[in-house]
N, CA, C and O atoms as CSV, one atom per row, in Angstrom:
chain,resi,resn,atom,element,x,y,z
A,1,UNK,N,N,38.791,-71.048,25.467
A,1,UNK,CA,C,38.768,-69.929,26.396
A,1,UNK,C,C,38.213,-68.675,25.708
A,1,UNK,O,O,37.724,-67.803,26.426
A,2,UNK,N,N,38.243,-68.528,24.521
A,2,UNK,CA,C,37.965,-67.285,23.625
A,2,UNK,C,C,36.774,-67.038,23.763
A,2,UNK,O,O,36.264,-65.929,23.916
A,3,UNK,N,N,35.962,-68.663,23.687
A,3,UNK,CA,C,34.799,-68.676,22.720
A,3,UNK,C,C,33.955,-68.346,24.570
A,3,UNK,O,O,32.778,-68.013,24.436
A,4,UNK,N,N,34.216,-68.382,25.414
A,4,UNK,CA,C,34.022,-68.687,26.653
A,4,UNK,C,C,33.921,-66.950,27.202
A,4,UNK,O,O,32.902,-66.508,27.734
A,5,UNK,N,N,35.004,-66.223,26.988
A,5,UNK,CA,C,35.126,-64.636,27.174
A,5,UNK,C,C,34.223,-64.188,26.600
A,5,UNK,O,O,33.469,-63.477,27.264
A,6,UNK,N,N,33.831,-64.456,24.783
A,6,UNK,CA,C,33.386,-63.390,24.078
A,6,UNK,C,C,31.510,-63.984,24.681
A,6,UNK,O,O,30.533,-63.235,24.688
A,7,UNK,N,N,31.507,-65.084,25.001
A,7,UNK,CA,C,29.950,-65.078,25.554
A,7,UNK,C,C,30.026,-64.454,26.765
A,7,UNK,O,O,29.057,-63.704,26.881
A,8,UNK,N,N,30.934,-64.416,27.979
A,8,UNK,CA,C,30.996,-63.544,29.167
A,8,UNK,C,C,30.531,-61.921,28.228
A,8,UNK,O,O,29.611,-61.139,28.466
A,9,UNK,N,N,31.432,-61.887,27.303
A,9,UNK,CA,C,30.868,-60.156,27.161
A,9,UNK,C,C,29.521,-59.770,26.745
A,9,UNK,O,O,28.946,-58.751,27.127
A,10,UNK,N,N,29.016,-60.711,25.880
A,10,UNK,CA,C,27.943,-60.558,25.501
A,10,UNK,C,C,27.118,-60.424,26.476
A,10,UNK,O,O,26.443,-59.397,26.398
A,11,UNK,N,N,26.879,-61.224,27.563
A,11,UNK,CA,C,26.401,-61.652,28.111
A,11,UNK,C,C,26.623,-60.447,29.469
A,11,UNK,O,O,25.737,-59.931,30.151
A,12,UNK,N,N,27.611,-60.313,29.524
A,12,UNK,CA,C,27.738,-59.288,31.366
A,12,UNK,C,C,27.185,-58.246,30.755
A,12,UNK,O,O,26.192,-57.677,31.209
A,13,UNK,N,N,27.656,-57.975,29.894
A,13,UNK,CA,C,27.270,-56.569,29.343
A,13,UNK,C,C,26.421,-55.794,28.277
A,13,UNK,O,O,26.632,-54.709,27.735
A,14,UNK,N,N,25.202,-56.865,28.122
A,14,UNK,CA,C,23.765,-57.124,27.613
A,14,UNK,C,C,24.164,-56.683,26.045
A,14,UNK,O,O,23.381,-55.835,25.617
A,15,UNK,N,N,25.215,-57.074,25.091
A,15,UNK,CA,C,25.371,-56.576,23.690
A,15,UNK,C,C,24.427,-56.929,23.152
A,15,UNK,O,O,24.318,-58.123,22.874
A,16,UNK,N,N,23.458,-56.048,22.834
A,16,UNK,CA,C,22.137,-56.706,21.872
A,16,UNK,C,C,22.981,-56.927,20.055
A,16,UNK,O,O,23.957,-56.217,19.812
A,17,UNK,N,N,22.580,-57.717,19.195
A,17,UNK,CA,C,22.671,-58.013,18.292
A,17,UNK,C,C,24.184,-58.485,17.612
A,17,UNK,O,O,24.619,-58.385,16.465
A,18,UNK,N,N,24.854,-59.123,19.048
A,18,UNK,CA,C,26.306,-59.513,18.678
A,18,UNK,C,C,26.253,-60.702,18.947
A,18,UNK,O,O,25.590,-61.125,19.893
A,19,UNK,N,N,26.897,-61.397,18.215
A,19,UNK,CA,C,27.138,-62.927,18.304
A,19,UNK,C,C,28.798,-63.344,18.777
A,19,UNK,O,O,29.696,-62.585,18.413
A,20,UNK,N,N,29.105,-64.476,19.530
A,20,UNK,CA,C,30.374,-64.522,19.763
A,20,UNK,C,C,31.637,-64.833,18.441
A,20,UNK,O,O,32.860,-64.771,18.574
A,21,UNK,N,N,30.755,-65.213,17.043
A,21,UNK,CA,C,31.349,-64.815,15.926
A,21,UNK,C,C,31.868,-63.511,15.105
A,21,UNK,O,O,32.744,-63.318,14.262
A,22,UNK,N,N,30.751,-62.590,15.863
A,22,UNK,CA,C,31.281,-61.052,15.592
A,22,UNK,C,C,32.324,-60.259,16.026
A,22,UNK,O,O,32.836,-59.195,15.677
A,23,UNK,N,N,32.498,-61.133,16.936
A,23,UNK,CA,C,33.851,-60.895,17.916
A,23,UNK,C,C,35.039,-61.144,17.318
A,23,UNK,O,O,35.218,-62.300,16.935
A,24,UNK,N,N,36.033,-60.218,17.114
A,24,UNK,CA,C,37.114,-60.551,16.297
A,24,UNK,C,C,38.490,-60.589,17.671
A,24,UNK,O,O,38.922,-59.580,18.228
A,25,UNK,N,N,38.999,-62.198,17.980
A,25,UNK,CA,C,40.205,-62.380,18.824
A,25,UNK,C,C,41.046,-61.119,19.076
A,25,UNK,O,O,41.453,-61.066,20.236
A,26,UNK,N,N,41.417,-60.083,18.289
A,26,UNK,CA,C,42.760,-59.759,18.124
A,26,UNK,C,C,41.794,-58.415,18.247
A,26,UNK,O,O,42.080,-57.700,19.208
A,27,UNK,N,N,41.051,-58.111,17.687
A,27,UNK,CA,C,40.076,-56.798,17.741
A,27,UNK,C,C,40.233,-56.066,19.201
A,27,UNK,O,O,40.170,-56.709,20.249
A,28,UNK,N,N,40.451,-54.597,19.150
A,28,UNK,CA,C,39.884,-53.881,20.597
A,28,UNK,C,C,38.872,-54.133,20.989
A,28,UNK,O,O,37.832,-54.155,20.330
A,29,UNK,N,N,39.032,-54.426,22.412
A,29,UNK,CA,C,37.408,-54.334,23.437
A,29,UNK,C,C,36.840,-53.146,23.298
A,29,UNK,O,O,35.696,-52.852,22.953
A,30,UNK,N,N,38.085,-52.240,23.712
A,30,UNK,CA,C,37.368,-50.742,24.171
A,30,UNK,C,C,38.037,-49.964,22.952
A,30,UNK,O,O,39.123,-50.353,22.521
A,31,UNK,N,N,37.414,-48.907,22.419
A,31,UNK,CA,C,37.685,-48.345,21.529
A,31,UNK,C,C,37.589,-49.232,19.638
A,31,UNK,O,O,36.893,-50.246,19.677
A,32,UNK,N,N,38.013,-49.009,18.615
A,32,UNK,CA,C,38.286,-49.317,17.715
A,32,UNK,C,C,39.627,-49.671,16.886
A,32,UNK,O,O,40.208,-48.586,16.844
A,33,UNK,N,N,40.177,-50.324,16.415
A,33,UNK,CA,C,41.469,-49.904,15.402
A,33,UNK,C,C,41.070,-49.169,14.246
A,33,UNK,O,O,39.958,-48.701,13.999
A,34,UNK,N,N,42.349,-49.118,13.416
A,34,UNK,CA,C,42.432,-48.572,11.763
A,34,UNK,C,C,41.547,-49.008,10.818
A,34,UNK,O,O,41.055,-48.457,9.833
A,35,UNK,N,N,41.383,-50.597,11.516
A,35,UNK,CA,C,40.493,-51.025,10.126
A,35,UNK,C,C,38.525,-51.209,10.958
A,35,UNK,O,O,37.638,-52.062,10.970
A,36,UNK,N,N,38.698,-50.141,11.382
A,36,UNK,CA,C,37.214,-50.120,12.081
A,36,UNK,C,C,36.994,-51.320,13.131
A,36,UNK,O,O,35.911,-51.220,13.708
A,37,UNK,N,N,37.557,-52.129,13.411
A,37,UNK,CA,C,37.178,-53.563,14.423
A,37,UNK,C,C,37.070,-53.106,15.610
A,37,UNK,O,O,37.674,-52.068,15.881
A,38,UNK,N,N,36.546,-53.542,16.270
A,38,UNK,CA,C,36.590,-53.265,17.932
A,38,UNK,C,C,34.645,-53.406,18.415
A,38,UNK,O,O,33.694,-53.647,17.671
A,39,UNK,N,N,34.660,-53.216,19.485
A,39,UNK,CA,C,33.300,-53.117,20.030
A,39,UNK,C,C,33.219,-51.577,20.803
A,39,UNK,O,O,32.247,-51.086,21.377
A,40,UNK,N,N,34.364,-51.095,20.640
A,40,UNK,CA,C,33.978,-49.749,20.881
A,40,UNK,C,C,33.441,-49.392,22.938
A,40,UNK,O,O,32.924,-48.380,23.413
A,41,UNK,N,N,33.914,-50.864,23.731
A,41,UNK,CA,C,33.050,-50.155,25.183
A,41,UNK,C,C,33.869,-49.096,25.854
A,41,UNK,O,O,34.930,-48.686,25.383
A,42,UNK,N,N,33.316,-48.650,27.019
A,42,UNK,CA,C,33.955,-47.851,27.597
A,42,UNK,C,C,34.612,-48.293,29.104
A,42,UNK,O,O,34.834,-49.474,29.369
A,43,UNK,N,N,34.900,-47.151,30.079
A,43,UNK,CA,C,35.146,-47.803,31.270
A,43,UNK,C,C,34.238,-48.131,32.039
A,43,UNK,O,O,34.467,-49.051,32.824
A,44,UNK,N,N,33.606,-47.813,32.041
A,44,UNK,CA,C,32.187,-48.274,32.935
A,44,UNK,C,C,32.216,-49.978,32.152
A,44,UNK,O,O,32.672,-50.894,32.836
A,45,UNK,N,N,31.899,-50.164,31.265
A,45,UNK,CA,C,31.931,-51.506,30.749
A,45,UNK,C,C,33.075,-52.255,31.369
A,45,UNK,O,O,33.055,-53.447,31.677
A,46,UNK,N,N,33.936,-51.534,31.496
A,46,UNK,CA,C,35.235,-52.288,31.635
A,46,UNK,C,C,35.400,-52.834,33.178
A,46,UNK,O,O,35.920,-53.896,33.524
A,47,UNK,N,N,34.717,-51.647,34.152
A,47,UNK,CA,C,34.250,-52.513,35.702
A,47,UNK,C,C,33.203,-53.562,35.491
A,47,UNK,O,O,33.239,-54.514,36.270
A,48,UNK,N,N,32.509,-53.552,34.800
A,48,UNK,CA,C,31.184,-54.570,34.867
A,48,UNK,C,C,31.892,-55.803,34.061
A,48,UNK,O,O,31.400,-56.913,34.262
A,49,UNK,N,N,33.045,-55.705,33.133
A,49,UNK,CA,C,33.195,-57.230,32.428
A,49,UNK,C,C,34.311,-57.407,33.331
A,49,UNK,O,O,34.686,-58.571,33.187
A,50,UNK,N,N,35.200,-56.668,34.405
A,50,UNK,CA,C,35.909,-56.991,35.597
A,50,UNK,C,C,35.388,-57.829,36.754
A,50,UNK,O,O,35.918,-58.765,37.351
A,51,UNK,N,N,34.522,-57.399,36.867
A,51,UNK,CA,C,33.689,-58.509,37.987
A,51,UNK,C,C,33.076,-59.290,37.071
A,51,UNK,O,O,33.605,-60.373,37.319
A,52,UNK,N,N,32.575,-59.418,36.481
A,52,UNK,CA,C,31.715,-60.375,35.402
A,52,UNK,C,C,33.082,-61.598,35.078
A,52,UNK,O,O,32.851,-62.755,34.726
A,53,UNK,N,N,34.290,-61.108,35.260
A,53,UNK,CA,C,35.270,-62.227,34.622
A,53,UNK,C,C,35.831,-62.640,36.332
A,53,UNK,O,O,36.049,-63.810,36.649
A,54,UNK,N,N,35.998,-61.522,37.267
A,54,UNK,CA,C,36.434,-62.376,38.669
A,54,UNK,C,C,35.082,-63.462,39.123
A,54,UNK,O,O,35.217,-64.635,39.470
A,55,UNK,N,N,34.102,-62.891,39.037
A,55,UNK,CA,C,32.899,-64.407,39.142
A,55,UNK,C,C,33.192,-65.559,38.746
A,55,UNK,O,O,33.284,-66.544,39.479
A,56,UNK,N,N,33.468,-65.521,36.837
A,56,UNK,CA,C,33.214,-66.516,36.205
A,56,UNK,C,C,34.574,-67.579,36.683
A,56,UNK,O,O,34.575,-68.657,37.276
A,57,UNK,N,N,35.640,-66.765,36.152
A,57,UNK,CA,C,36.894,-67.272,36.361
A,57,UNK,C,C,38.046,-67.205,37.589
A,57,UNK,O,O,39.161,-67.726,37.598
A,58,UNK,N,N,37.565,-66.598,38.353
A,58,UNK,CA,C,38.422,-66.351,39.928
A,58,UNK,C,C,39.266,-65.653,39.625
A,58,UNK,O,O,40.285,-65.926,40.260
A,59,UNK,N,N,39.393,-64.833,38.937
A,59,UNK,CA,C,41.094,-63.664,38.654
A,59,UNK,C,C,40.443,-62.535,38.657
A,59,UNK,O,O,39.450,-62.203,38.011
A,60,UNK,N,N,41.010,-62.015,39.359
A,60,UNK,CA,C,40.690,-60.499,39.392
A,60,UNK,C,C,42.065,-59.517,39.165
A,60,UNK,O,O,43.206,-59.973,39.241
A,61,UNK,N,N,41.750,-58.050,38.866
A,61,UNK,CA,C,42.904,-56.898,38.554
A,61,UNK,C,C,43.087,-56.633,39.497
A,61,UNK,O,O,42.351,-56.771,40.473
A,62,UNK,N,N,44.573,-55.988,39.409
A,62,UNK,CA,C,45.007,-54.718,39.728
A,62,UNK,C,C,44.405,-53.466,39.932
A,62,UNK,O,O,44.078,-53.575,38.751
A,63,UNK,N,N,43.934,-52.373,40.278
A,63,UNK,CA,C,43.712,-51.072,40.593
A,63,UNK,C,C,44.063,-50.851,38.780
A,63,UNK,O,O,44.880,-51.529,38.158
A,64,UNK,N,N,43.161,-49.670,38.164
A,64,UNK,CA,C,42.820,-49.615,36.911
A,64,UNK,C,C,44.496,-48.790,36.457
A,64,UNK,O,O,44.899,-47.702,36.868
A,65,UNK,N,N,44.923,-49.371,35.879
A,65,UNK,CA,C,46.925,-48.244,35.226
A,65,UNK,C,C,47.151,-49.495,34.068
A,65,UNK,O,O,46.741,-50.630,33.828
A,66,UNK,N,N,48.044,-48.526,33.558
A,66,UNK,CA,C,48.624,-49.121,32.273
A,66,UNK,C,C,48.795,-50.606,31.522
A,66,UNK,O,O,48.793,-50.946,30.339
A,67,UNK,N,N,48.972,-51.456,33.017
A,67,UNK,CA,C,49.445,-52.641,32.507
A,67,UNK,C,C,47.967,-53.271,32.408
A,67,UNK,O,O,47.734,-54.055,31.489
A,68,UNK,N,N,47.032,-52.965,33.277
A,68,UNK,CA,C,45.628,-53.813,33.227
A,68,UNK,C,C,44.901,-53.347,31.556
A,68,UNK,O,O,44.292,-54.051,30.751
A,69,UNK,N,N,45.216,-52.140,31.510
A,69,UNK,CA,C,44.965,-51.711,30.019
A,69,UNK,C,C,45.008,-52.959,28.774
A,69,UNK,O,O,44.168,-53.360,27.968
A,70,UNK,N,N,46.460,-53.342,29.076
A,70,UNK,CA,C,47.039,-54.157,28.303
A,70,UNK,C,C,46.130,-55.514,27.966
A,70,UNK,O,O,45.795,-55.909,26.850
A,71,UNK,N,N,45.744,-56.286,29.642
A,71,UNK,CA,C,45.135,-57.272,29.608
A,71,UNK,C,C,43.667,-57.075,28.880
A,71,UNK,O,O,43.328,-57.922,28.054
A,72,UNK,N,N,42.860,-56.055,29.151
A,72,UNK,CA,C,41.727,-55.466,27.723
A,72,UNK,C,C,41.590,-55.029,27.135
A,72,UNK,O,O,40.631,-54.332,26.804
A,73,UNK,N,N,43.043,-55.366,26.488
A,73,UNK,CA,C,43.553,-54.755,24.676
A,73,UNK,C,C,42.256,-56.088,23.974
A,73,UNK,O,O,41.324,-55.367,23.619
A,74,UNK,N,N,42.019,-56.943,23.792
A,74,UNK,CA,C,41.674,-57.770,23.641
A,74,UNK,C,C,41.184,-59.098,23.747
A,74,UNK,O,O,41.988,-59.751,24.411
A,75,UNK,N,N,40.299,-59.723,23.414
A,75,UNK,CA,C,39.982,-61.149,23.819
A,75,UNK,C,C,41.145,-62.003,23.821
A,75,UNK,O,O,41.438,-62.675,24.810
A,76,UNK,N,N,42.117,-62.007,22.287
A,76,UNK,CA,C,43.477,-62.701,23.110
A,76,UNK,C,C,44.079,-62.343,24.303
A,76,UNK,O,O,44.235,-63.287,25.077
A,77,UNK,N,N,44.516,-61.111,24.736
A,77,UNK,CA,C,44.937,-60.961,25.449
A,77,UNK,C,C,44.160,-61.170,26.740
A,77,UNK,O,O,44.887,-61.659,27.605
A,78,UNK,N,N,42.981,-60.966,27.118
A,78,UNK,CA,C,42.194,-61.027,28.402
A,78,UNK,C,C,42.358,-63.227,28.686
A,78,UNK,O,O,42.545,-63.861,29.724
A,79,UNK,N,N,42.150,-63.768,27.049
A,79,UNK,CA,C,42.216,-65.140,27.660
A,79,UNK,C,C,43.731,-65.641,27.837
A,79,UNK,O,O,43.907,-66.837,28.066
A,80,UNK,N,N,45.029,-64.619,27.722
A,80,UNK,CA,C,46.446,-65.180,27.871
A,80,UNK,C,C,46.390,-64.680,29.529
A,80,UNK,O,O,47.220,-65.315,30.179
A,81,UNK,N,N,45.573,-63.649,30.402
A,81,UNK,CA,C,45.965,-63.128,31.508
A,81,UNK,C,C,45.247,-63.882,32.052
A,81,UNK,O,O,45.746,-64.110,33.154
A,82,UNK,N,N,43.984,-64.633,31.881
A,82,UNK,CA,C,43.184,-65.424,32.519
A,82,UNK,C,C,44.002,-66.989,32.661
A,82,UNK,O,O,44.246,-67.524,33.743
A,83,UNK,N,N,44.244,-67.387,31.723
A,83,UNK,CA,C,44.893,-68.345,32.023
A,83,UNK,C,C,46.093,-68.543,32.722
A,83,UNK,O,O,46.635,-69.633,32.901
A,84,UNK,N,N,46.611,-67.103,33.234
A,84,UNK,CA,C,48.413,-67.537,33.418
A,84,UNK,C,C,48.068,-66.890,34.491
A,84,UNK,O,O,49.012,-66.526,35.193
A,85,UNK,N,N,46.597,-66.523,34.988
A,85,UNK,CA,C,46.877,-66.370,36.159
A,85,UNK,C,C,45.520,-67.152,37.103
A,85,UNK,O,O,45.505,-66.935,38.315
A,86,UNK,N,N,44.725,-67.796,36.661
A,86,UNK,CA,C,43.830,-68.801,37.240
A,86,UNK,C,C,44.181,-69.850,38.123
A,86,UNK,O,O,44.755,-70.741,37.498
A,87,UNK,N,N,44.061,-70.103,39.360
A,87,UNK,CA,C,43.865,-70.663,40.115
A,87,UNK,C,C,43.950,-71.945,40.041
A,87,UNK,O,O,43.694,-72.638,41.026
């Protein structure tokens, strides 16, 4: 499922020169951590890999608040909400 998301991102959201190995599981989507990891997108990214993931996978959010935050803390986390809530 990981390896499956981090090509959805690449991919919805045209990352030139990232590979789905550059992608670190546990890493922020949006923004960075302490030890520099993350891809750094923003919210605008964050509607476009929202529909880009209700297409691929049939789950869609909530209205944008705190807890959806949670689910794009990360690729783990986006593939634990995808799965526990897929169809």
């Amino acid at each position: 499922m990981n390896d499956k998301i981090k090509e959805l991102l690449i991919k919805s959201l045209e990352l030139e020169d990232i590979t789905p190995a550059d992608i670190i599981d546990d890493a922020p989507i949006f923004g960075v951590n302490e030890k520099g990891e993350g891809l750094g997108l923003d919210s605008i990214d964050a509607l476009e890999l929202g529909i880009a993931i209700k297409d691929t996978f049939g789950v869609s959010f909530a209205v944008q608040n705190e807890e959806t935050k949670k689910h794009f803390a990360s690729v783990n986390a986006l593939a634990a909400y995808i799965s526990a809530n897929q169809k």
